[in-house]
N, C-alpha and C positions, 0 to 999 in steps of 0.2 A: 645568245644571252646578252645581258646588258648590264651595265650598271651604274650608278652615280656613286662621285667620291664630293664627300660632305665636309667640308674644315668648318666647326662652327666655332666660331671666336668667342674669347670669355666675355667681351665688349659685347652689351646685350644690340647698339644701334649702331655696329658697326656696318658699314657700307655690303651690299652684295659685288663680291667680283666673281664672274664667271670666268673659265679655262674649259680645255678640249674636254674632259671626262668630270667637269663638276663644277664646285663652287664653292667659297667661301665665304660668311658675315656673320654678321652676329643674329639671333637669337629671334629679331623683332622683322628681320630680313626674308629667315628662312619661313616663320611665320606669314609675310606678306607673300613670297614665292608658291605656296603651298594656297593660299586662295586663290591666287587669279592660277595658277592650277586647277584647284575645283571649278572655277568659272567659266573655263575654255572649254 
C-alpha cells in the first residue's frame, strides 16, 4: 500500500514543500504538481 499526505494551505500561491510521506502549498502548487504528473 501506499499513500500521500496532502496539507493544502488556505494561501492559494503558497510555495510547495515536500517531506518523507507528502507535501504541503497552496492550491496553484498542487495544481502545477498534478500536471507535470500527467506529463511524465
Amino acid at each position: 500500500a501506499s499513500f500521500i499526505h496532502l496539507e493544502l494551505d488556505a494561501r492559494p500561491d503558497a510555495p510547495m514543500r515536500r517531506w518523507r510521506f507528502g507535501f504541503s502549498g497552496g492550491r496553484n502548487a498542487l495544481i502545477a504538481e498534478l500536471h507535470a504528473m500527467r506529463a511524465a
